[in-house]
C-alpha positions in Angstrom: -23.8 9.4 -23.1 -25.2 7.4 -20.0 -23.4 8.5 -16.9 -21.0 5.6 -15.3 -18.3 5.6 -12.9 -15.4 7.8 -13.7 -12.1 5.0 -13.2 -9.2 7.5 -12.5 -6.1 5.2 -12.9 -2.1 4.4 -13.0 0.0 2.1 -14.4 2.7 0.6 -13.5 5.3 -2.4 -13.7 5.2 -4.3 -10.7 8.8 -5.6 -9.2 9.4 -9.0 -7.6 8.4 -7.0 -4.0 5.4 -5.4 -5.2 3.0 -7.5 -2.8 5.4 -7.4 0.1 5.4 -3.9 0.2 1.4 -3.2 0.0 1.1 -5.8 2.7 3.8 -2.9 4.6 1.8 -0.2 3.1 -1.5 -1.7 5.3 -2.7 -3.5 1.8 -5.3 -6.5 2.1 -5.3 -9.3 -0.8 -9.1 -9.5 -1.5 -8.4 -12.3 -3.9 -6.7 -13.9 -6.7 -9.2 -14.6 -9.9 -8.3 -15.9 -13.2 -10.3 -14.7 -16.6 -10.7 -14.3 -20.3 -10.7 -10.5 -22.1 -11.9 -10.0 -25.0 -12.2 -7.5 -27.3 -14.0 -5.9 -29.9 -14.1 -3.7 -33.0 -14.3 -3.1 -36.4 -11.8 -3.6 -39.0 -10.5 -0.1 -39.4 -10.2 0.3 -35.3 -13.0 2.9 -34.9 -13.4 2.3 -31.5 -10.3 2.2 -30.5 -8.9 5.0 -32.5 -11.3 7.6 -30.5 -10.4 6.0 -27.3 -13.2 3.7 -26.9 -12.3 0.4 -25.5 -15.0 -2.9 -26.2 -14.5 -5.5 -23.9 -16.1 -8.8 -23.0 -14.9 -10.5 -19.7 -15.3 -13.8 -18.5 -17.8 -14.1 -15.6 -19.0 -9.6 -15.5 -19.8 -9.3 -19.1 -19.6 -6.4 -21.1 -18.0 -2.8 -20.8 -16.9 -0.3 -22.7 -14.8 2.8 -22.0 -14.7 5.9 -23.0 -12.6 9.1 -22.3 -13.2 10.6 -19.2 -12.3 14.3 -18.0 -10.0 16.1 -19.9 -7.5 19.3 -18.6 -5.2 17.4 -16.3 -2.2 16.2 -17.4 0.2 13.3 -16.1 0.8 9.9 -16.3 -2.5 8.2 -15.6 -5.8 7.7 -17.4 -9.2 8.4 -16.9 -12.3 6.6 -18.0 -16.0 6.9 -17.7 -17.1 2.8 -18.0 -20.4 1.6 -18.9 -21.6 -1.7 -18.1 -25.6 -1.7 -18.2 -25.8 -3.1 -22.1 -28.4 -0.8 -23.5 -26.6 2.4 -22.3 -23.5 0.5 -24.3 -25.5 -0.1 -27.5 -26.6 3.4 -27.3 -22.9 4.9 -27.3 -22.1 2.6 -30.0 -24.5 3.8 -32.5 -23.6 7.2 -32.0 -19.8 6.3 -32.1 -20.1 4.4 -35.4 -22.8 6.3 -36.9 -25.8 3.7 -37.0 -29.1 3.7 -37.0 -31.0 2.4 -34.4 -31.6 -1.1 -33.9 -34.2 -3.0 -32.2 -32.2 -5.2 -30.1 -30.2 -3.6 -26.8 -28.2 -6.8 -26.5 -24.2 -5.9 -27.0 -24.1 -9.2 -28.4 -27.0 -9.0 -30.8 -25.4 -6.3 -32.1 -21.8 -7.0 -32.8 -22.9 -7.9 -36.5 -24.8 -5.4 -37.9 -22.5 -3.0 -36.6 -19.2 -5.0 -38.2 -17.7 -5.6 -34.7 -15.4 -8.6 -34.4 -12.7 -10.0 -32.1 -9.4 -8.1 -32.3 -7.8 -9.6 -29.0 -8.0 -12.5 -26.4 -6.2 -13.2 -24.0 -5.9 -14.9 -19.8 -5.0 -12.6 -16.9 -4.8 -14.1 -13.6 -4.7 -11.1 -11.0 -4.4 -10.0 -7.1 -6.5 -7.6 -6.1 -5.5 -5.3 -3.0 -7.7 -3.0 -0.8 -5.5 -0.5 0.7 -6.7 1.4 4.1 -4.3 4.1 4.3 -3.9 5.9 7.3 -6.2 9.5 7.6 -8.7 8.1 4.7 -12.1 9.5 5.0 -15.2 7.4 4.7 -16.5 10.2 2.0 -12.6 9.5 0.1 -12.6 6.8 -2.9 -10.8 4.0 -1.2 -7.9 3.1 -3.6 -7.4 -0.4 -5.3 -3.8 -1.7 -6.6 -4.4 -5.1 -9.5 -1.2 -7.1 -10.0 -2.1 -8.2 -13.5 -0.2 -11.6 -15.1 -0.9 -12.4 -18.8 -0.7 -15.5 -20.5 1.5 -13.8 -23.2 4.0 -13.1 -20.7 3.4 -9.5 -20.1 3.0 -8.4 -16.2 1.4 -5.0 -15.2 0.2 -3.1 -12.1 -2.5 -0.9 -11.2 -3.4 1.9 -8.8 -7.1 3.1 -9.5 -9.7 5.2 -7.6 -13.4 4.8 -8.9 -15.4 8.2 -8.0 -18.9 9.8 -9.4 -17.7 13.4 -10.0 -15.8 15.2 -11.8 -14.6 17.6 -9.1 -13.1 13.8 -7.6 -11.0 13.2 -9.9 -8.1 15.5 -9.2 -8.3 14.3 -4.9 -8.5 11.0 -6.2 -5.4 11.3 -8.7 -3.2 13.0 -5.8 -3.9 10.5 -4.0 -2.8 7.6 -6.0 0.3 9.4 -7.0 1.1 9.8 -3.5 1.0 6.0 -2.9 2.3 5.4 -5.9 5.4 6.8 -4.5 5.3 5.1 -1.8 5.1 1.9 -3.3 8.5 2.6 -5.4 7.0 3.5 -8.1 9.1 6.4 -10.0 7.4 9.8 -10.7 7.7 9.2 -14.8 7.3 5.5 -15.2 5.0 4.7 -17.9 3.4 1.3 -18.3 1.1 0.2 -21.2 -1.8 -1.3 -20.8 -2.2 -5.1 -21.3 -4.0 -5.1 -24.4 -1.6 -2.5 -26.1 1.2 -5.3 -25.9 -1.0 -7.6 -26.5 -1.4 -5.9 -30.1 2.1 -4.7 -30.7 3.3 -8.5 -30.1 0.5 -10.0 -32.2 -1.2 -7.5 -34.5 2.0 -5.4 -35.4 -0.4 -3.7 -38.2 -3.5 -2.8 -36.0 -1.0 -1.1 -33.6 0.8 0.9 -35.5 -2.4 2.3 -37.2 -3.5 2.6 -33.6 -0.3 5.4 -33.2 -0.5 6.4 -37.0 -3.8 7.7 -35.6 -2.4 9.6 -32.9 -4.6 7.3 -30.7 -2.5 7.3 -26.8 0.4 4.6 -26.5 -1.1 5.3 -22.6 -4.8 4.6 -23.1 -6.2 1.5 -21.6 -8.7 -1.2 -22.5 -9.0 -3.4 -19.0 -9.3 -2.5 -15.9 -10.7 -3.3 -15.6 -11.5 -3.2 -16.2 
């Protein structure tokens, strides 16, 4: 698989405070953005059954994710993301067993691989930088995404983005460490956005998701 950016990342559920308290914290709103998700896969949920996650958003285009390092434990996810289309294309066909095909074009190829829209849905978010106190310039700097849906379902999001695998476990003390500080309680679990998303709307695709033992934790957006 084409080497991408490891996303090491926690969820959480954001109180009616949450924004105050980054701004305390020495957080920065970069900016508030609006936008369409959209997902793909086939109709027995390959993808998303081995923890691959299609996704088409409004304005950056295609990425998918796929598991990252394995071997640490806890409540956060990691994820290696792809964005350049051919190194996509490439994971796909090995994922669902194709041949090769002439075009490198995600979209070109969401037919002859039977890939179709399982979810859509609007997310307005806030994104915040945070510069905490001691940082290095070598240290991942740490992002928080207050995420709103237009299904009524309201998430948050601590996240590192490093290259390494030795990164990931600096990166993941770190964002359990402001986790805490933010309020956020050592066990909370929040599920991703399009998890709801499919328990509220596609009742049968989700349960098949857990009849597969695929993670009620994984997520699809980050965002993605």
């Amino acid at each position: 698989m084409a080497q991408g950016l490891i996303e090491v990342e926690r969820k959480f559920a954001p109180g009616p405070d949450t924004e105050e308290r980054l701004q305390e914290l020495g957080g920065t709103l970069e900016h508030r953005v609006t936008f369409r998700d959209t997902y793909y896969d086939t109709s027995e949920l390959s993808l998303m059954r081995s923890d691959h996650w299609l996704r088409q958003r409004e304005g950056s285009g295609w990425e998918l994710k796929c598991p990252g390092v394995a071997g640490i434990s806890g409540n956060h996810n990691e994820y290696v993301e792809l964005t350049l289309e051919p190194a996509i294309v490439a994971q796909l066909l090995k994922l669902l067993g194709a041949e090769e095909l002439e075009s490198a074009d995600v979209a070109a190829v969401l037919g002859p691989l039977k890939l179709q829209e399982v979810a859509s849905f609007i997310t307005t978010r806030s994104s915040w930088k945070l510069a905490l106190s001691g940082d290095h310039d070598q240290d991942p700097p740490l992002r928080v995404d207050l995420d709103s849906t237009d299904f009524g379902y309201a998430v948050g999001e601590v996240e590192a983005m490093v290259r390494e695998k030795t990164e990931v476990a600096p990166a993941l003390e770190k964002i359990f460490s402001f986790s805490k500080m933010l309020g956020v309680p050592a066990q909370e679990k929040a599920p991703a956005k399009l998890l709801v998303y499919l328990q509220r709307f596609r009742p049968l695709d989700y349960q098949r998701l857990l009849e597969a033992n695929s993670s009620s934790e994984a997520t699809g957006d980050s965002t993605s």
